[in-house]
GUTOR-331474 format. One record per residue (C-alpha): chain; x, y, z. Coordinates in steps of 0.02 Angstrom, whole numbers. Last residue first. Example, Ala and Ser with C-alpha at 12.3 -4.5 7.8 and 13.67 -1.06 7.14 Angstrom:
! residues 2
<rec><c>A</c><east>684</east><north>-53</north><up>357</up></rec>
<rec><c>A</c><east>615</east><north>-225</north><up>390</up></rec>
//
This chain:
! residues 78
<rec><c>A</c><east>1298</east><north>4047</north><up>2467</up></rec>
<rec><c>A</c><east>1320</east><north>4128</north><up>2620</up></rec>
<rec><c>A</c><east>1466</east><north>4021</north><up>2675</up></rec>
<rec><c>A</c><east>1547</east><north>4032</north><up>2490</up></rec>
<rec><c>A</c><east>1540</east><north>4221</north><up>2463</up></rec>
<rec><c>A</c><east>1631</east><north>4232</north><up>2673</up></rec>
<rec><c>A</c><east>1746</east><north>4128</north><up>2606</up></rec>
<rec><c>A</c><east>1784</east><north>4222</north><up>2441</up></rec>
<rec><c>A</c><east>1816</east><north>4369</north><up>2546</up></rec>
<rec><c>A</c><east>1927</east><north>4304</north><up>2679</up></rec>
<rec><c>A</c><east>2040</east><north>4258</north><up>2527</up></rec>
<rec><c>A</c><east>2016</east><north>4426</north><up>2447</up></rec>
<rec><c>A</c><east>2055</east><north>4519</north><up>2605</up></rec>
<rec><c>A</c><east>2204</east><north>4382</north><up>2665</up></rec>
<rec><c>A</c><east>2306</east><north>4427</north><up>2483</up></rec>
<rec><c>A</c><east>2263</east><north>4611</north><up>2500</up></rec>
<rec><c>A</c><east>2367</east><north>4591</north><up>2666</up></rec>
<rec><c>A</c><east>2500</east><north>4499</north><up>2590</up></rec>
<rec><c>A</c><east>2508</east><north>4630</north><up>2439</up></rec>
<rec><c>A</c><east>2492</east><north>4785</north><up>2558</up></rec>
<rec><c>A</c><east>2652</east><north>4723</north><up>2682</up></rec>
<rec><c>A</c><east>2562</east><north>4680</north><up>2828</up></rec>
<rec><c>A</c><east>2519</east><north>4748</north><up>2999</up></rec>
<rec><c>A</c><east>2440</east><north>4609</north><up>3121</up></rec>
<rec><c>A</c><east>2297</east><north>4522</north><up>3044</up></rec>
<rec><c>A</c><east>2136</east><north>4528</north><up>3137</up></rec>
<rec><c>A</c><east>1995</east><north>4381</north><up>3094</up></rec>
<rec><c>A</c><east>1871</east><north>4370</north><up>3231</up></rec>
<rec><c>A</c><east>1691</east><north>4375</north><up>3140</up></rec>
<rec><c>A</c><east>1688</east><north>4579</north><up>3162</up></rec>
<rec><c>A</c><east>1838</east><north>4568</north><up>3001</up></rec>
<rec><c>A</c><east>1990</east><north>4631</north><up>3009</up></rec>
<rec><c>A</c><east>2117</east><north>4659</north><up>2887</up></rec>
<rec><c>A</c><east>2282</east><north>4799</north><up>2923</up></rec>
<rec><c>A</c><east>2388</east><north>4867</north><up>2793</up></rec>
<rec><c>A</c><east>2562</east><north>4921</north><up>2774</up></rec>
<rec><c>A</c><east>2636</east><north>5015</north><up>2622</up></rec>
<rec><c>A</c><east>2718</east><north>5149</north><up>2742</up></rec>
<rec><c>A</c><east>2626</east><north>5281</north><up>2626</up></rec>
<rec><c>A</c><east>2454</east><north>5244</north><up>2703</up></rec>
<rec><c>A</c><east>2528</east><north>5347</north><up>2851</up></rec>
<rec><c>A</c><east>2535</east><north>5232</north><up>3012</up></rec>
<rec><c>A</c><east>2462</east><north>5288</north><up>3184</up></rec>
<rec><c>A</c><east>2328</east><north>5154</north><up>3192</up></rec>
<rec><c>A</c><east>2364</east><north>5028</north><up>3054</up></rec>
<rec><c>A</c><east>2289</east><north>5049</north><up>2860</up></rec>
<rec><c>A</c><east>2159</east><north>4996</north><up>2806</up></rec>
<rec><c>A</c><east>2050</east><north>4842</north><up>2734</up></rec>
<rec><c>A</c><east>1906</east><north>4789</north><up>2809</up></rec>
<rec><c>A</c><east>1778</east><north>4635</north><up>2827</up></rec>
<rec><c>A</c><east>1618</east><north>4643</north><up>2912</up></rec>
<rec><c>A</c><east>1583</east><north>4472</north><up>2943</up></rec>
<rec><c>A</c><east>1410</east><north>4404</north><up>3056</up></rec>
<rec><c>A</c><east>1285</east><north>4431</north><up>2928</up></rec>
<rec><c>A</c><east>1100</east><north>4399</north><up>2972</up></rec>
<rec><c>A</c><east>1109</east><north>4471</north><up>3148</up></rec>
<rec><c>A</c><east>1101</east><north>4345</north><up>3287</up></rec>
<rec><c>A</c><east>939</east><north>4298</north><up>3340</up></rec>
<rec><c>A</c><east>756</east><north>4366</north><up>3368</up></rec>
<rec><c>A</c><east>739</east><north>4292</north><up>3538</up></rec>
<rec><c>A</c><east>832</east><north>4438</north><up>3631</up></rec>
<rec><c>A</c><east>723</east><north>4548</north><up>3583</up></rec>
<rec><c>A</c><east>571</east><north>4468</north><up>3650</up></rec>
<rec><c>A</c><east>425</east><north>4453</north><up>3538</up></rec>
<rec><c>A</c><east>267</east><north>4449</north><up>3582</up></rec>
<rec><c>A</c><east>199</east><north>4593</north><up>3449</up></rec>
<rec><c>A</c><east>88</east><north>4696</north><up>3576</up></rec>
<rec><c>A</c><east>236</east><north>4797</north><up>3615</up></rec>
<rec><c>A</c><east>292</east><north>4842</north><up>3452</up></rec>
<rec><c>A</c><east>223</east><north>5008</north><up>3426</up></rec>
<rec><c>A</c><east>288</east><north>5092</north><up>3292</up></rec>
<rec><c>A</c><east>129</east><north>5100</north><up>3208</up></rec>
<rec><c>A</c><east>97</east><north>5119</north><up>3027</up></rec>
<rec><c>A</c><east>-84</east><north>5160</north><up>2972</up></rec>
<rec><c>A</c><east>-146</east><north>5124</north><up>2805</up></rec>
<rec><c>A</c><east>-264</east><north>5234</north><up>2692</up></rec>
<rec><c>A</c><east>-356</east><north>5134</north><up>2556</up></rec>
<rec><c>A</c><east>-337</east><north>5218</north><up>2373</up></rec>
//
């Protein structure tokens, strides 16, 4: 069995950071509840790091955006 070396060292590699690109997935959806509200009020929150922030929603509505927002983000990477 050959013995291989791993190096850390990336400075040899030519690549500037900044030319990689953006990261692969640009959505991370979620699904909570608002700052300072117990999960009992029945409200719920949906953001997403692509933009998308509801305000405070009754937990049907906002499960209603989650699954919507979902399905889109399924058919862009698809």
């Amino acid at each position: 069995m050959s013995e291989h070396l791993f190096t850390s060292d990336d400075t040899s590699a030519g690549l500037d950071p900044d030319a990689v690109g953006p990261p692969r997935h640009a959505h991370h959806l979620r699904y909570r509840s608002p700052e300072g509200q117990a999960l009992q009020d029945g409200l719920m929150v949906v953001t997403c790091a692509c933009g998308l922030t509801t305000p405070a929603l009754a937990n049907d509505d906002a499960r209603l955006v989650y699954e919507e927002h979902r399905n889109a983000i399924r058919d862009e990477l698809a």
